[in-house]
C-alpha positions as CSV (number, residue, x, y, z in Angstrom):
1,X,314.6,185.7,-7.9
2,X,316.8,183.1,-8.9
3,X,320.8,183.5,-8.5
4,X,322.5,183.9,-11.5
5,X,325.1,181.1,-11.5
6,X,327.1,181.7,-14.5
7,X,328.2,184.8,-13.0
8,X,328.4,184.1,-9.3
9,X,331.7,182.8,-8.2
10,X,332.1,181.2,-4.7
11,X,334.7,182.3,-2.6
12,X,337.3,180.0,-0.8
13,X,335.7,180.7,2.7
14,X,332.4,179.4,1.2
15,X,333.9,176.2,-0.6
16,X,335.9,175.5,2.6
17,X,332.3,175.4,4.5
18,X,330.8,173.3,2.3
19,X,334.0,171.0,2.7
20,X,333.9,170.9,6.4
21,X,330.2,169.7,5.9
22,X,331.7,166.4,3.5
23,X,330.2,168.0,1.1
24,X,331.8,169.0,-2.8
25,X,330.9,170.8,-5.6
26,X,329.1,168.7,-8.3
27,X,328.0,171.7,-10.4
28,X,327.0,175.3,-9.4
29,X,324.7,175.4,-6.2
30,X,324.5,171.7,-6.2
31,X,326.7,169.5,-3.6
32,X,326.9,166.0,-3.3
33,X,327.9,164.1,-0.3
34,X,329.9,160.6,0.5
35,X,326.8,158.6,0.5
36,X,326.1,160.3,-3.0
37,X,322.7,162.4,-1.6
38,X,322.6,165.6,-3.4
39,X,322.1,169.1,-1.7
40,X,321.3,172.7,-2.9
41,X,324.2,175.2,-2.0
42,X,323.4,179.3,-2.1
43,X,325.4,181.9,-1.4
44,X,323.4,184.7,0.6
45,X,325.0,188.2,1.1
46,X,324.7,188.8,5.0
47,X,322.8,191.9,4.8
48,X,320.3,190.4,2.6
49,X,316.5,190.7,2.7
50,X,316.5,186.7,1.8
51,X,318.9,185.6,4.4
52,X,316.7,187.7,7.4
53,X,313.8,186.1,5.8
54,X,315.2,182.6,5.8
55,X,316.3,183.3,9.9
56,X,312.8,184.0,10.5
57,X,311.1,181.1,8.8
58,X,313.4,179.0,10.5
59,X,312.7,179.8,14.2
60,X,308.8,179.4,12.9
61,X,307.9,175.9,14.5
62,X,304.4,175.4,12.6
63,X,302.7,172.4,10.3
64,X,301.3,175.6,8.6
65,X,305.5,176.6,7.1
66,X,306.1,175.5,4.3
67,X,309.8,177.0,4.1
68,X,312.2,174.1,3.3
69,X,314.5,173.1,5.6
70,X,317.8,174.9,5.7
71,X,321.1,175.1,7.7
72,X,322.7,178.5,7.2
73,X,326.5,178.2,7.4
74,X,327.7,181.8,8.3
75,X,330.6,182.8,6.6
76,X,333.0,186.8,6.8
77,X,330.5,188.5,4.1
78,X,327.7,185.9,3.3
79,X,326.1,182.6,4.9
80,X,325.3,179.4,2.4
81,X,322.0,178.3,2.5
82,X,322.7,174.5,2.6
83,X,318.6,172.3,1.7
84,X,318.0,168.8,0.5
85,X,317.4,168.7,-3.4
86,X,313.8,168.0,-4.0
87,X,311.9,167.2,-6.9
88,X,310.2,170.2,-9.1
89,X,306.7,170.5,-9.2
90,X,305.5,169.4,-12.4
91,X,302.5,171.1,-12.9
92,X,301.2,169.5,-16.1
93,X,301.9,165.9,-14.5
94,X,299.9,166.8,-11.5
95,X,296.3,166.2,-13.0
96,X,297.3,163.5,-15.5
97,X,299.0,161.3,-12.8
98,X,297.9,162.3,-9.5
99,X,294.2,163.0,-9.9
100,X,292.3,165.3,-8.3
101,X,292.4,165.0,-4.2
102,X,295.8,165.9,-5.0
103,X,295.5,168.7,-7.0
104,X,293.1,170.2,-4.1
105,X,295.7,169.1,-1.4
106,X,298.3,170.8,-3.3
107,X,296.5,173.9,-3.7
108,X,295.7,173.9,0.2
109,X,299.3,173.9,1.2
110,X,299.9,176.3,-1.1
111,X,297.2,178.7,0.6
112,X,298.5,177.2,4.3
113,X,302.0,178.7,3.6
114,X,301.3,181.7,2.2
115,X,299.1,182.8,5.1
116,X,301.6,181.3,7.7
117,X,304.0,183.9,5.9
118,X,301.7,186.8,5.9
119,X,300.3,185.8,9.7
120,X,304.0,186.6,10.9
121,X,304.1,190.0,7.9
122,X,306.6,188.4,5.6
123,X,305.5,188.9,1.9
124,X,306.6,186.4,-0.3
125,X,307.2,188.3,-3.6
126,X,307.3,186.0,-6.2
127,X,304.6,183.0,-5.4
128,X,305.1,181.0,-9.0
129,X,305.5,177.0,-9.1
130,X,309.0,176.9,-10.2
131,X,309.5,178.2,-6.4
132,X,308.1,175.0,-5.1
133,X,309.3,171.8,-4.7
134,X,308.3,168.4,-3.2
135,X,309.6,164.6,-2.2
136,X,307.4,161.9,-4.2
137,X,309.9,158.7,-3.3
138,X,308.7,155.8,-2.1
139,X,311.7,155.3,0.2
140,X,312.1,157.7,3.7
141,X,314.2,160.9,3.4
142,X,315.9,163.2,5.5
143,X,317.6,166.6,5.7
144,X,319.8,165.9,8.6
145,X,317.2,165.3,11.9
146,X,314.2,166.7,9.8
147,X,312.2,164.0,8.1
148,X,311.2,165.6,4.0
149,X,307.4,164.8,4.2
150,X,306.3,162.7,1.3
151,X,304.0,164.8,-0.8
152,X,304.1,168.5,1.2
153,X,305.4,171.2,-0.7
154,X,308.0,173.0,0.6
155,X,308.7,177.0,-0.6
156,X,312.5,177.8,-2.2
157,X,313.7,181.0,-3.6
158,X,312.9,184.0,-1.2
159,X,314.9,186.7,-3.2
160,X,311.9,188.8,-4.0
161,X,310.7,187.9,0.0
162,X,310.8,190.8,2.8
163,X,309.6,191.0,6.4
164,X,307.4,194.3,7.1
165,X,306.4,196.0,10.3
166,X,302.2,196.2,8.6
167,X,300.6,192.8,7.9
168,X,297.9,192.9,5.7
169,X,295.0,195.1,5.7
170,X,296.9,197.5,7.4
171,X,298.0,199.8,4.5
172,X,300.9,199.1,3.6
173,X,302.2,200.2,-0.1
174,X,305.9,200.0,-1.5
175,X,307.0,202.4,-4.1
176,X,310.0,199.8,-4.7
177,X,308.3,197.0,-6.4
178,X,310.7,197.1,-9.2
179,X,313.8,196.7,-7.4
180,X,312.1,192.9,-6.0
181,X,310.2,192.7,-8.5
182,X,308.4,189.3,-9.0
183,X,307.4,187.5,-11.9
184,X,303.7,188.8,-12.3
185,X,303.3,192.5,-13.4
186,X,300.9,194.5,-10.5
187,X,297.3,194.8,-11.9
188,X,297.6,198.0,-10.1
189,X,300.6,198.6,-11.8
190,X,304.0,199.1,-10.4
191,X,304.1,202.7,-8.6
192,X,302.4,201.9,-5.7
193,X,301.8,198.5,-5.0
194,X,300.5,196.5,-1.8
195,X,302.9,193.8,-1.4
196,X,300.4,191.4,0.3
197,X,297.7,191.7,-2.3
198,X,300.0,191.2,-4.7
199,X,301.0,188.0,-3.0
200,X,297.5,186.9,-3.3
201,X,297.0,188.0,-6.6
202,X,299.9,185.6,-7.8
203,X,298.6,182.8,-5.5
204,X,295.9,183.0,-7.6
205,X,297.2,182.8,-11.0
206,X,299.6,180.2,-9.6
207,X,296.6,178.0,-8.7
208,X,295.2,179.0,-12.2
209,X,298.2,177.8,-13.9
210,X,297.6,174.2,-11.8
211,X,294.2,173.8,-12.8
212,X,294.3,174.7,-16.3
213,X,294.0,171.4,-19.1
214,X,297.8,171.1,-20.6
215,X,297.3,170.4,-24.3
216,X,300.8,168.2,-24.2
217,X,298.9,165.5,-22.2
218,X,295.3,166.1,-21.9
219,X,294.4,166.7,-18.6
220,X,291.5,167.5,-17.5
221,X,290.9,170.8,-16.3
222,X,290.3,170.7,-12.6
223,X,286.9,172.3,-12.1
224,X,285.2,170.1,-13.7
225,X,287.4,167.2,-12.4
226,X,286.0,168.4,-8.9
227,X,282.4,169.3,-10.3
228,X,282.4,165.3,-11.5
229,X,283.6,164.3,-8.3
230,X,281.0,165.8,-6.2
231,X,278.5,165.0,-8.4
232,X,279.8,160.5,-7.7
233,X,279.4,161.6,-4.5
234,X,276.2,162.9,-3.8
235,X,274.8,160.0,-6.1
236,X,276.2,157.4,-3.9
């Protein structure tokens, strides 16, 4: 659930935290520093289901999070969610230029994060590739003491994310889908709908949407990328 930027407007206690990190405004909810590395800014009301799921995530110590790294700056009404600004995965480049142990690593983290969220009953709400984001350079990188991992994909955008007292399997339903709505409509539909299934079920059609042959290009699809490369290996 993506911020509307044309419409938010940041107020002077927020700006003035952002300044006392040496950081300014390049344009809205990206910051810049003296050394010219860029940084994602968001504004996070401070009763918000995203800023509690952000806190949590945070205190999380585990290979298996994928949430990326974040330093909340609390302000009177809201806290700014300062991150490093990563690279967008491109999923139509991913087959074309990375090959196939890629693809499959890719798809593993994405499985690895999601469970990490749903082993501590967080859903995520709106599991879709435009919430991920990654570091391909070549040179090391940094968000303050925590090294960006070349290659791991790291989760943005919890707006549609909520902590629950059931994990899953335990029967939880939500009547208020709508109101965090995500971008995949329930196969269920929306009256009743059971948050972590639904998480799955657009796990799934995100991992579709990775393996899938982009006309643009001309990748291969990805099942029988891996079907080929079992078959090289068994014959060697």
């Amino acid at each position: 659930m993506a911020m509307d930027v044309k419409r938010y407007v940041w107020t002077d206690e927020e700006l003035q935290a952002l300044q006392n990190k040496g950081l300014h405004l390049r344009c809205p909810m990206v910051v810049r520093d003296a050394s010219e590395r860029d940084y994602v800014a968001k504004s996070l009301p401070n009763d918000s289901n995203e800023l509690d799921v952000f806190r949590t995530l945070l205190t999380l110590r585990s290979p298996r999070n994928h949430v990326i790294p974040c330093e909340l700056l609390p302000c009177a009404k809201s806290t700014v969610a300062l991150m490093p600004w990563l690279e967008a995965v491109i999923v139509p480049q991913i087959p074309l230029f990375h090959g196939t142990v890629t693809l499959v690593d890719i798809l593993s983290q994405l499985i690895e994060g999601l469970q990490f969220m749903h082993d501590h009953r967080i859903v995520y709400g709106d599991m879709a590739s435009m919430n991920m984001v990654t570091w391909e350079g070549w040179c090391a990188k940094e968000f303050y003491s925590c090294p960006i991992v070349r290659g791991r994909i790291y989760f943005i955008d919890f707006g549609s994310s909520r902590c629950f007292p059931k994990g899953p399997g335990e029967g939880l339903r939500i009547m208020d889908w709508s109101t965090f709505r995500g971008r995949l409509i329930p196969p269920e539909g929306k009256d009743e709908v059971d948050p972590y299934a639904y998480d799955v079920y657009s796990l799934g059609e995100t991992m579709y949407q990775f393996c899938q042959t982009d006309g643009a290009t001309g990748c291969p699809n990805l099942s029988s990328s891996i079907s080929v490369g079992f078959e090289d290996e068994l014959a060697v």
